[in-house]
C-alpha positions, 0 to 999 in steps of 0.5 A: 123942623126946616128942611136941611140941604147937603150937598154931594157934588163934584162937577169938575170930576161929572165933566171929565166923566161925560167926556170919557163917556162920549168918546167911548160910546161914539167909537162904538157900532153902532155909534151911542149915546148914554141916555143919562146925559140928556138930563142938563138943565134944558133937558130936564125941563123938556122932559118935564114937558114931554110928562105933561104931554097927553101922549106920555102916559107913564108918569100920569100912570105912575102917579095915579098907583102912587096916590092910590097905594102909597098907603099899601107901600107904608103899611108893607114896608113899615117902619121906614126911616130913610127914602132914596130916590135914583133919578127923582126929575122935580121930585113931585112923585116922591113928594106923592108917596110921603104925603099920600102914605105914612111912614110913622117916622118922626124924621125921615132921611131923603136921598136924591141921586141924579147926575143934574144939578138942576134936577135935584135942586127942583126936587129939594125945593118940592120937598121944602115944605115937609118940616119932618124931611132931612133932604140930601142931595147926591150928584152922581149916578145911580151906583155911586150915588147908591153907594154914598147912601148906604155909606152915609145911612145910620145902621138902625135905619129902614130904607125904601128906595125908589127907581120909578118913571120906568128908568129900568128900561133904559138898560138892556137886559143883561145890564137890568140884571147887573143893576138890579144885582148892584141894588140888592148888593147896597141894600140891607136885609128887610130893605124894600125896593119900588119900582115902576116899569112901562108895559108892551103896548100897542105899537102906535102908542109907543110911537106917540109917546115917543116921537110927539106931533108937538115935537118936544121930544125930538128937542129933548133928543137934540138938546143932547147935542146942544150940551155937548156942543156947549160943556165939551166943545163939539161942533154939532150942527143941529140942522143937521140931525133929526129925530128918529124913534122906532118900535124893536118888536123883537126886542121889545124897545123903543129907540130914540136916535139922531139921524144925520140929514147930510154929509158931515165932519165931527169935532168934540175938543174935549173928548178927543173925538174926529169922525165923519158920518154919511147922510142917514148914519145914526147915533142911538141916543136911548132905548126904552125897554117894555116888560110884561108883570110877570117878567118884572117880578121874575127880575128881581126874584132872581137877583135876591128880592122877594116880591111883596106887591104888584100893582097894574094901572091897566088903561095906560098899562104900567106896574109898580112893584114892591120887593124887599130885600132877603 
C-alpha cells in the first residue's frame, strides 16, 4: 500500500504566532528567545549537521538504544497501532525504531508534530518506502499538534509517542513538569510513552557539543536572527552578535545565547518590537537541561506514567526511557 500525506498546516496563523513570540519574550529580563524558532528550513538543516558532528553525541547515542532495543519497546508496549513523534527532525530515528522493531500491526497510523515545514516534509519522504505507514503531518507545536492527534486517533487504537533527541531539556523544570503533565492528559490508559534524555557530563563535553571548533552551531544560533530578519522584518545586524554557550553547573544546563558585539538599536516590523542593547547584553536563545536516570524516572512517575524500561548508553551517557500511561 503507497504512503499517504495529510496535511495539517496554517502558515499564516505560525507567523502571527511567532511575532507574538518574539515580542513577548524579548521584553522580558533577561531578554529570550524560544528554542523551537530555530528550527526554519535553514536551521534544521544545521541542525542536521550539528548530529553529524563528533562532538554531538546524543543523536549517535540515541540512535545506537534505538537499534539495539526497538525490539524490547514492541514486545513491551505491544500491540501498537499508531506512533507520534513530537519533533521527528529528518524523521530517521523513527524510521529506526519500525524497522529495527515490530509492531504486529497491518497498518501503522504515523504522526509527525513540528512547527517547520521542511523538517516534516524530510521526515515523511524517510518514511515513504514503508508500504505499511499512513503518515500525517501535523504543523504545529507540540501541545497542539498533540492535541489534533488524540482528536484524529481512532478509539480502538494504541499509541506510543516518542519525544527523543533530549527535547525535554529544553524546558525548565516547572515547565518539564506541565508538559509531561499536558502528555499524560492526551494520553489513554495503557498508552506508552519513549523518551530520550541527555545525561550530566563532564563540563568540556558539554561545551564541545555545544559550542563546536567548526562553528555550525554558532550558525544554527544565528540563523535565528536571520529568520526574523526575514519573515518579521527585523533588521538584525548578524556581525554584530556572536555565539555564546556556557555550563550552569547549578542548574545543571547548557546555555546558548547571542551576545551583542557592539552598541546597537533594534527593529522588528512585525512584532512591534524597538530596543537598544549595549556591547555584551545577551539574548537567551536555548537551555539544555541534563538529568540523572533516577530523576527521569521520578519525572514521569509523578505526572501519572509507570515506568516500564530504562536504558543507559554509558560511553556517551544518554536514557531512553519507556512509561506507560495508568
Amino acid at each position: 500500500m503507497p504512503l499517504e500525506l495529510i496535511d495539517r498546516a496554517e502558515p499564516t496563523a505560525a507567523v502571527a504566532q511567532f511575532a507574538a513570540d518574539v515580542r513577548y519574550y524579548l521584553m522580558q529580563d533577561p531578554r529570550q528567545l524560544p528554542s523551537r524558532y530555530l528550527y526554519d528550513a535553514l536551521g534544521s538543516a544545521l541542525f542536521d549537521a550539528i548530529c553529524r558532528l563528533p562532538w554531538y553525541r546524543i543523536t549517535r547515542a540515541e540512535r545506537r538504544l534505538l537499534a539495539t532495543h526497538a525490539p524490547d519497546v514492541f514486545r513491551l508496549v505491544s500491540p501498537v497501532t499508531t506512533i507520534a513523534e513530537l519533533g521527528p527532525g529528518n524523521g530517521e530515528k523513527i524510521r529506526l525504531l519500525i524497522e529495527a522493531g515490530d509492531s504486529n500491526a497491518d497498518r501503522l497510523n504515523v504522526h509527525l508534530v513540528d512547527l517547520s515545514a521542511s523538517a516534516l516534509e524530510s521526515a515523511a519522504q524517510m518514511l515513504a518506502s514503508l508500504e505499511h505507514v499512513q503518515v500525517t503531518k501535523h504543523e504545529a507545536g507540540y501541545e497542539a499538534g498533540l492535541r489534533d492527534v488524540a482528536r484524529e486517533r481512532a478509539i480502538a487504537d494504541r499509541m506510543l509517542l516518542l519525544f527523543l533527541g533530549s527535547n525535554i531539556g529544553n524546558f525548565d523544570p516547572p515547565g518539564a513538569n506541565a508538559f509531561l503533565c499536558t502528555i499524560r492528559h492526551q494520553l489513554r490508559p495503557g498508552d506508552s510513552l519513549l523518551m530520550g534524555a541527555d545525561l550530566v557530563k563532564p563540563e568540556r563535553d558539554l561545551l564541545l557539543a555545544y559550542d563546536d571548533p567548526l562553528g555550525v552551531t554558532a550558525a544554527f544560533n544565528r540563523n535565528l536572527l536571520v529568520r526574523i530578519n526575514r519573515e518579521l522584518g527585523g533588521n538584525f545586524d548578524l556581525e554584530g552578535f556572536s555565539h555564546q554557550a556556557e555550563w550552569n553547573a547549578s542548574e545543571s544546563r547548557i546555555e546558548m545565547h547571542l551576545l551583542a558585539r557592539r552598541p546597537q538599536r533594534i527593529r522588528i516590523e512585525a512584532a512591534g518590537v524597538d530596543f537598544e542593547m549595549a556591547e555584551r547584553d545577551r539574548i537567551w536563545t536555548e537551555s539544555s537541561y541534563k538529568y540523572r536516570p533516577d530523576e527521569i524516572v521520578r519525572s514521569l512517575e509523578d505526572v501519572g506514567f509507570r515506568a516500564i524500561a530504562q536504558w543507559v548508553d554509558c560511553p556517551d551517557q544518554f536514557a531512553l526511557t519507556l512509561v506507560e500511561a495508568v
